[in-house]
Structure formats: structure tokens, C-alpha cells
N, C-alpha and C positions, 0 to 999 in steps of 0.2 A: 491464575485466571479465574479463581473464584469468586469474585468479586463483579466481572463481567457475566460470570453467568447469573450470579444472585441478581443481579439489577433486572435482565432477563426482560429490558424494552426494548420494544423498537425504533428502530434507528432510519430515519433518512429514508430511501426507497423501501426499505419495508413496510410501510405504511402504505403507500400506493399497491404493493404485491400483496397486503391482508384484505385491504378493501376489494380489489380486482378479481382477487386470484389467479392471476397472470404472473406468467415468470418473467417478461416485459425485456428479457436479454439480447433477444433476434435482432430488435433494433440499433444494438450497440455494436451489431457485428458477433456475438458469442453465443451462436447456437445451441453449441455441446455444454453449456451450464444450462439451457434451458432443457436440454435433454436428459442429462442426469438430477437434476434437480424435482422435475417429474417423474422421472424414475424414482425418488430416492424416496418421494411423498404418495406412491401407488396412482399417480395419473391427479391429473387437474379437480376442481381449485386448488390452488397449493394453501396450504394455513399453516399458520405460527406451530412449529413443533420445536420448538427450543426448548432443550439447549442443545435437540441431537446436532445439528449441522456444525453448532460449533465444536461439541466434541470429536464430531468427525474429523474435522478441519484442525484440531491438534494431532489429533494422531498421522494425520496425513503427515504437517508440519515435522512430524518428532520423525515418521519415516525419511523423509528430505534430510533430514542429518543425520539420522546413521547411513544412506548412502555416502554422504560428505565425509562422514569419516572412515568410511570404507577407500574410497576414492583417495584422501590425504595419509591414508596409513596411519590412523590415529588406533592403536588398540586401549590404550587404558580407557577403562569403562568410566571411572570416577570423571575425568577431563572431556571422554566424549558426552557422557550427558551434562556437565555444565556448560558447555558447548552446543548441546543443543536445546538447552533452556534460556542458553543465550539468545540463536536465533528464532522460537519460536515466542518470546516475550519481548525482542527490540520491540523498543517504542513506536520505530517506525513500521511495524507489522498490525501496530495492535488498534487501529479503524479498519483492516479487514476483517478481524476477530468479533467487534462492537456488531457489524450487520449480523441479523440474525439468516435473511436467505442467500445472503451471499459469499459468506465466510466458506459454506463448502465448496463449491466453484472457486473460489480465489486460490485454497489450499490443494484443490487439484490439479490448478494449474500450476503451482509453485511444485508439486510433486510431479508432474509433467516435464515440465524444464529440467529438473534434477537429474528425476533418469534419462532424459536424453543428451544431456553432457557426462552424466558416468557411463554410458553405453559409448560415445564417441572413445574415453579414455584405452579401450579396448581396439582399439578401428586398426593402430599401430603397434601390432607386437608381431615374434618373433615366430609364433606357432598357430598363427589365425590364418587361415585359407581364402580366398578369394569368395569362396560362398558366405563363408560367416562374416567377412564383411561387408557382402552387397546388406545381408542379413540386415547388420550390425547400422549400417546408412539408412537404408532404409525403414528402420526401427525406428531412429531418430526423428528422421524427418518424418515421420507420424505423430510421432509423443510432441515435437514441435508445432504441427499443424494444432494437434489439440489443445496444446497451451494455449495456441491464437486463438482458438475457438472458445476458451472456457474466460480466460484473462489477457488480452494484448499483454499488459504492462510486467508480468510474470517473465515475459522471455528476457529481462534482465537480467535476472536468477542465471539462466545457460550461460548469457554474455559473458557472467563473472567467475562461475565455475570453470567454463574452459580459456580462459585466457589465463586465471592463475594460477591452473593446470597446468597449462602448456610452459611460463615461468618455472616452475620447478623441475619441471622437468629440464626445462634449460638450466638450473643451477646444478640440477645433478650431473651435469657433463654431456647428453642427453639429446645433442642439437638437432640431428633428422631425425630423430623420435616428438622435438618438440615444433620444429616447423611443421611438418606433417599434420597434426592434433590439429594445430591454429589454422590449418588450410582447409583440415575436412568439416572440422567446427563452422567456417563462414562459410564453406560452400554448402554445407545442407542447412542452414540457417535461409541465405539466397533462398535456396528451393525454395525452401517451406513458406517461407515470405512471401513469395510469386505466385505460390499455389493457392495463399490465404486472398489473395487477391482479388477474384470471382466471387468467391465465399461472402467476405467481405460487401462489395458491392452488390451482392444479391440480395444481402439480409439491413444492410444499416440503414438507417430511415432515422429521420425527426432532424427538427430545426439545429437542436442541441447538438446530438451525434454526429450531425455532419457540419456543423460547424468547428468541433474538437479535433476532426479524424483527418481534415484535410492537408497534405504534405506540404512541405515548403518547396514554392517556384525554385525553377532551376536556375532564376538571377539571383538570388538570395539566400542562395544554398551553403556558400559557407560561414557568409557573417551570421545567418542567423543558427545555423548549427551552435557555432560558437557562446552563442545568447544565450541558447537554450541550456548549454554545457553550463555557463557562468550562473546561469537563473537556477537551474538545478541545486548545486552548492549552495549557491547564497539561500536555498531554501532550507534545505539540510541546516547550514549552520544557526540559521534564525529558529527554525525548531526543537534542534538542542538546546539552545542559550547556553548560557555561560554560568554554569553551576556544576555541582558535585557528577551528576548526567556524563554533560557534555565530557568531563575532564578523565572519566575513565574508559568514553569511547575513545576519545586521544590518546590513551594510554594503551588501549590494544591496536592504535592505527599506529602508535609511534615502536611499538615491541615488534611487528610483524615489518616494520619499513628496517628495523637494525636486523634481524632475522638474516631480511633479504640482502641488503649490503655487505651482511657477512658472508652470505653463499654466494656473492658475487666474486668477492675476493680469495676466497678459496676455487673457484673456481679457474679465475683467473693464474692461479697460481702454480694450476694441476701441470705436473709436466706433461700429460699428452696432450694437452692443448697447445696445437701450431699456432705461430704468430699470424700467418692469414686468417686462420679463423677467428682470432680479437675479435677483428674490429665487425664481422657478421654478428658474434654476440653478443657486443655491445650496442649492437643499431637494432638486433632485435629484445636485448632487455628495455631500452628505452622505448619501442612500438609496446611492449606489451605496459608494460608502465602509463603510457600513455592511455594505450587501450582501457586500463583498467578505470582510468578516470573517467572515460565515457562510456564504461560501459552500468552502471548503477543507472544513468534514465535510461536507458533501452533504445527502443524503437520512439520513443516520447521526441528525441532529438531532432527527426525528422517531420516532424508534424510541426505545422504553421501555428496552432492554438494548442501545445500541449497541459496537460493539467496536473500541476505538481504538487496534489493532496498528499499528506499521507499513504494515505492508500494505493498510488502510483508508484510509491519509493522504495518496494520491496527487494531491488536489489543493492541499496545500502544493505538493509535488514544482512542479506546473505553477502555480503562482501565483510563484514564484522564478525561473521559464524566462519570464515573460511581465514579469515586473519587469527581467528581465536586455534583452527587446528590444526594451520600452516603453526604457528609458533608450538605447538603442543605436542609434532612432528617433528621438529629442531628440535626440543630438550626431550623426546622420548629417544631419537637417535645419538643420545651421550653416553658415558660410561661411567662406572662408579659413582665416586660419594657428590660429585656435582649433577651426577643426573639427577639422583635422590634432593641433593639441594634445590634444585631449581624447580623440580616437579612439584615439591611442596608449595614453593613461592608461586607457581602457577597457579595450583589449585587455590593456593589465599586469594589473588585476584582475580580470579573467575569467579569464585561463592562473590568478594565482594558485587562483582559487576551485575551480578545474579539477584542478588539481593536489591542491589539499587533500581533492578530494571522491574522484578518484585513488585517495589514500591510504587513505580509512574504506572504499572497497569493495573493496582489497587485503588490508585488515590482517582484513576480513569473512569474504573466500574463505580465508584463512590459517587463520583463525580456527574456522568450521564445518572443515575441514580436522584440525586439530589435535583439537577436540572429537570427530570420529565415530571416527578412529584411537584415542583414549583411552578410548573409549565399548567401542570395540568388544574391544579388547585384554582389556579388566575384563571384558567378556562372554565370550569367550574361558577366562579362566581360571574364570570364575564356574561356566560349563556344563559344563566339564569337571570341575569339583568335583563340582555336582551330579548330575551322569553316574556319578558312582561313590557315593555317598549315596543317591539313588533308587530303587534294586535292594533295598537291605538295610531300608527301611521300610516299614510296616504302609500302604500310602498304599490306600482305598478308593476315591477320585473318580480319573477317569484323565479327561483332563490333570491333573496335579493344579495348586494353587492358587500361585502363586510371591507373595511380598510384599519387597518393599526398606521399610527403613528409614531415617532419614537419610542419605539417597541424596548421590550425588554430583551435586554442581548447579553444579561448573566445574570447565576444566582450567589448573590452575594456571599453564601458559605465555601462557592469554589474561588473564591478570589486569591488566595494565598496559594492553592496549586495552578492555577492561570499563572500566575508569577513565579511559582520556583521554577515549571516544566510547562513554557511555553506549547511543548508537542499537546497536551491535553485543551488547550485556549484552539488550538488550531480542529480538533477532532470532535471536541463541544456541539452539536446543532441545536441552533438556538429555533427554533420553530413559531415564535411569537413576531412574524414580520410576514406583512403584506408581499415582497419578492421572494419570499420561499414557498414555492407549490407547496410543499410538504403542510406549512402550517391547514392547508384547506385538507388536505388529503385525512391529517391527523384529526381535525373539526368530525370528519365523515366516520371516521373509526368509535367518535364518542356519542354520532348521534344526531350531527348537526349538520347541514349543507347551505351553504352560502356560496356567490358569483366570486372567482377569485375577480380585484382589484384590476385593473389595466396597467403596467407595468408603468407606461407612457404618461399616465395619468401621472402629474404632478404632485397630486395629494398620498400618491403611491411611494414617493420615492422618501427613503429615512433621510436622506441628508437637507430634504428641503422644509421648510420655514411650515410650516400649518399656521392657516390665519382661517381660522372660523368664521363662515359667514352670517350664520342661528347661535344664536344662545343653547349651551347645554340641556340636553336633556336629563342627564345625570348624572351628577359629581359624585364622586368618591376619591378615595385617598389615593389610588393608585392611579386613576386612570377619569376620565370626562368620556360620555355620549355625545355626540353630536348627528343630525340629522341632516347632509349638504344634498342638493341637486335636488330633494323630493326624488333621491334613490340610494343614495349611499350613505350605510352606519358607519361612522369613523370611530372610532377607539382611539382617544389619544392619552397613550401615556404620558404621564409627569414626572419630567426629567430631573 
């Protein structure tokens, strides 16, 4: 992660929280990141302290998997930390890591989730008392509520721990130990879901937020579930692509599926298994099976306009850390010279996948890196253009209105990681476009304040035609001034 921190910019909504000093989260519905967040920074304005929040938010991350391995019965140390160098560097984690004020909040609620599906794993055993399980639920459905509160999109993370929980637990013969887990898992999920609810509508405000947050009608409640299930993947697999990446996530998704097949067959095979109870668990490996495919977008599924960035997809992230200890679990419980064999071959493919994953969050920090120096440079010269244009025009609106045109939307030295790992083309913020708040917010950070552009405005939009109605004010190689309405500077870039 060295390389995200060396870059050490800001990203995306941290630009609005440097300029503000607002933690700006209430409106999204996540209060308890707004709370600890001020907490963390000794009370308001909050300002740039990186790289503590991000190193917070590994250590948080790195605790999330040694619960996980505690939970899958992983003891070797060598496989649990590759394992959880796995989940706290997937690809698809690492635009939570890129924010600098939000990565703590993200990471506390990914550790939120955690412990309260390794607290459910305990809800069902043989010497727990009725009080330590009212305890043990209602623990849960706290650490749940706070998850809502800090990160909606985190309770995937629980989704994925306790249903591939409750499977193993059915592979190990295990069946009213493993119905039970999956009944009290949904049922204080329910709760806490219900309880977020008020919370929720008390605090979410703004055009955006409630346009992202609202559920799907109940006439369209399964096809578009379904959509959302299909859109999900198909996003996942377009952000992998098809390279060295994608082929050795396949390779821990396709180890952990023979794993399971095989503990199916054994299990099926066990003589204390009655012939009525087949076919119960074969209806419920196929529910969780299922389950477990929808469970990676979360609560996302039910929402009418879900948003399936990177930074929503953290329970992929944790369904590849939990595949990595489920199989780690299968060959630490072997014997002899094949345990030894295969432990070995394990630990090769883990450092490999370790290493590869390494790389997309090196070539990432390089890469925002590269981007905000290029960004900033064109802005540089931009503002100093217009610092001397500004004085000599009729401008009546003070700020006046700034517009880009076919803006710049990459820096030609990430163009070969854009192409091997597509996931980095997706996590890129390109800040040089008149539709991104940000580029105004970023303008304000250096010094400058300009009207953002009208969205609706025609000459706003990148995909439409610019036809200059005035002769340039000033050409250069990159980019033309122009002067429209007797109020708007356009900046148009040259494509």
C-alpha cells in the first residue's frame, strides 16, 4: 500500500471535506462516520491528516481477517496472513483505501460486519446459556446497526461470512447447527435493517442521495432484483478483464468450488446420514449456493438506482478472503505427506496471487499519482491564462462561469495500466470536466473560484459538438479560450 500512501492526494469527495471542513456523511445516511471521524480529528474542521485514517483502516482491515481466520479454523500463521493480504489489497477494496477521509469509516465498518457474523457463529452451541445468547443477538444487531451507520454497502461482508459459514457447517454433517446460524444471521439482519430505517430517513438529504437510496416498487421487485444480481457480475467481470488478474481470482473461485463438491460428496456418503435427510441437504446447499451469489452486492439489490463502483463491491473483496481460508481449512485438516504437499502448493499460490494483487495497487498509487501532477500542471497553466483574460472582459456575474470542453479524461503515461487492469481505468477521477463537482471544488483548494457550468447547458455536456460563436481568445497547443454569452470562459480542449 506504499505507493497509495506516497501519492498522498486527494481524492474525489475529499476535496469538498478540505475545503468545507465538514464531514458531509449525515446526508448519506452514515452518521457514526461522521461521529468518529470527528472524534478521530479532536472535533471540527476536519483537515487532511493522511496517511493516519488510511493506516487506521489497514489495521482495522488486517483485524477483519484474523477474526475470519479464527472463525474458518485457519491456524497456520504463514496462510492466515497471506490470506489476509489477500483481502485487505483485492482490487476491488482498494478506491476505499484511495479516499483519504473515508477509508477509516469504510474499514470500520467492514470490521463491524466482521464481528458481528463471528459473534452470530457462537449464538449455536452446546454450552451457551440463554443469557449469552440474548447477549450474543443483541451484540450483533448493534455492530449491524453501526455498520449501517458508518457504510451501508459493508453489510455484504456479514452477508458472505455467515452463509459460507453456515455451508460448512453443513458439509461437516452439522445440519441443526447450520439451519439455525442462517435463521439467526437473517433474523437480526431484519432487525437491524428495520431499526436503520428512521435513522436513515432522518439524516439522508440531497438530490443525489435520494436518488441512489430509493428501493425498488413492489411491481418490479423480482425482475429488477434479478438485473441488479446480473449488473453486479457483469461489473465485476468487466473490471477484472481478462488477464494474468482475472485468471488467478478464477483459480481461488474454481479451488474453493472442488473443495466444496468434495465435502459434499463425503458428506453425502457419511453413514449417519438418513436417506430423508438428502434431499433437506441438498435444497439447502443449493439455497446457500445461491445465496452466496447474491450475497457480494448486499443490500445494493434492493435499491432502484444502486451504484456499482468499486468501492460498493466489498463483499466480492471478502468472499475471495474467505474462499482463500475455506480451502486453507480443507488442506490444513489432512494428514501426512499430502498435507505437507499441498500446503506448500498453497502457500505458492497465495504469495503468487499476493504479489499480483501487489502490483494493481502499485501501479494504482503510481497511477492517481501521475494523474493529479498532470491535472494539476494543465491547471496551473490554465489559471494563469485566465488571470490575465479576466481583467480585460465585460464579465457581469462575479464568479464568473468556467466551462471545459472535451476535457482531458487521461494521462497518457497510465494508458498501458488502463489496459492491462481495467479495475484502475474505473477508479481514476478524472477532475478536468465541467460534470464533475469535484473539478470546481479542486479549482477552490488551489485558490480559484469559478460558477460551476449548468449541467443542462448544452455547451456543458462532453459528448456534444462545441461550435464557437467568437473567435478565440487564446490558442495554445492544448486547449483554445473562448468568450460565449458575454459570461461564460470555455476551455476547449483539442482532441
Amino acid at each position: 500500500m506504499s505507493s497509495l500512501l506516497l501519492a498522498n492526494g486527494l481524492y474525489s469527495d475529499d476535496f469538498t471535506r478540505v475545503i468545507s471542513g465538514e464531514p458531509l456523511w449525515n446526508a448519506n445516511g452514515r452518521p457514526l462516520s461522521t461521529f468518529i471521524s470527528v472524534a478521530l480529528q479532536f472535533g471540527k474542521p476536519l483537515t487532511n491528516i493522511s496517511p493516519l485514517p488510511q493506516l487506521f483502516a489497514f489495521t482495522l482491515y488486517s483485524l477483519s481477517a484474523i477474526y475470519l481466520g479464527r472463525l474458518f479454523k485457519v491456524n497456520d500463521l504463514l496462510l492466515l496472513t497471506l490470506s489476509g493480504v489477500i483481502f485487505v489489497i483485492n482490487p476491488l477494496n482498494l478506491q476505499n483505501l484511495v479516499f483519504i477521509f473515508d477509508s477509516f469509516p469504510m474499514a470500520v465498518s467492514v470490521f463491524t460486519s466482521t464481528l458481528a457474523a463471528y459473534l452470530i457463529s457462537f449464538f449455536i452451541g452446546n454450552n451457551i446459556k440463554i443469557k449469552e445468547k440474548i447477549f450474543i443477538f443483541f451484540s450483533s444487531f448493534f455492530l449491524l446497526i453501526c455498520s449501517l451507520c458508518l457504510y451501508q454497502s459493508s453489510i455484504s461482508i456479514y452477508l458472505v461470512i455467515f452463509t459460507f459459514y453456515a455451508l460448512v457447517r453443513l458439509l461437516d454433517g452439522q445440519l441443526a447447527r447450520s439451519f439455525c446460524i442462517i435463521s439467526a444471521s437473517i433474523i437480526v439482519l431484519l432487525f437491524a435493517s428495520i431499526a436503520y430505517i428512521p435513522i436513515k430517513n432522518f439524516y439522508i438529504d440531497g438530490e443525489y442521495t435520494l436518488y441512489h437510496s430509493k428501493t425498488i416498487p413492489l411491481s418490479d421487485f423480482p425482475q429488477k432484483i434479478f438485473d441488479n444480481l446480473l449488473f453486479f457480475w457483469e461489473n465485476v467481470k468487466s473490471l477484472l478483464g481478462q488477464n494474468t488478474l482475472s485468471y488467478f481470482i478464477y483459480s481461488l473461485s474454481f479451488l474453493a468450488i472442488v473443495a466444496v463438491i468434495y465435502n459434499i460428496f463425503i458428506l453425502l456418503k457419511k453413514a449417519s446420514i438418513e436417506k430423508h435427510q438428502i434431499t433437506i441437504i441438498l435444497i439447502l446447499i443449493i439455497f446457500y449456493l445461491v445465496f452466496l451469489i447474491a450475497a457480494p452486492p448486499g443490500l445494493m439489490l434492493i435499491l432502484e438506482n444502486p451504484i456499482f463502483a468499486p468501492r460498493t463491491m466489498i463483499g466480492f473483496s471478502g468472499l475471495i478472503a474467505i474462499f482463500c481460508l475455506f480451502v486453507s481449512n480443507q488442506v490444513l485438516s489432512k494428514k501426512g505427506t499430502i498435507k505437507t504437499y499441498l500446503q506448500y502448493c498453497l502457500i505458492g499460490l497465495f504469495c503468487l496471487v499476493s504479489l499480483i494483487f501487489s502490483n494493481v495497487s502499485l501501479t494504482l498509487g503510481n497511477a492517481v499519482n501521475a494523474q493529479n501532477v498532470q491535472e494539476e500542471m494543465i491547471i496551473t497553466i490554465m489559471m494563469s491564462d485566465l488571470g490575465e483574460i479576466i481583467p480585460k472582459l465585460p464579465i457581469t456575474q462575479q464568479p464568473p462561469t468556467l466551462v471545459l470542453v472535451n476535457s482531458i479524461n487521461y494521462n497518457y503515461a497510465n494508458l498501458q495500466a488502463y489496459q492491462k487492469y481495467p479495475i484502475i481505468n474505473s477508479i481514476i477521477w478524472r477532475y478536468l470536466s465541467s460534470n464533475q463537482y469535484q473539478f470546481y471544488t479542486k479549482l477552490k483548494t488551489l485558490g480559484f473560484d469559478f460558477t460551476p457550468a449548468n449541467a443542462q447547458d448544452t455547451i456543458a455536456k462532453e459528448n456534444q459538438q462545441f461550435n464557437p460563436k467568437t473567435k478565440p481568445l487564446l490558442v495554445r497547443g492544448l486547449y483554445n479560450i473562448y468568450f460565449e454569452d458575454n459570461n461564460w470562459l470555455v476551455v476547449a480542449f483539442k482532441k
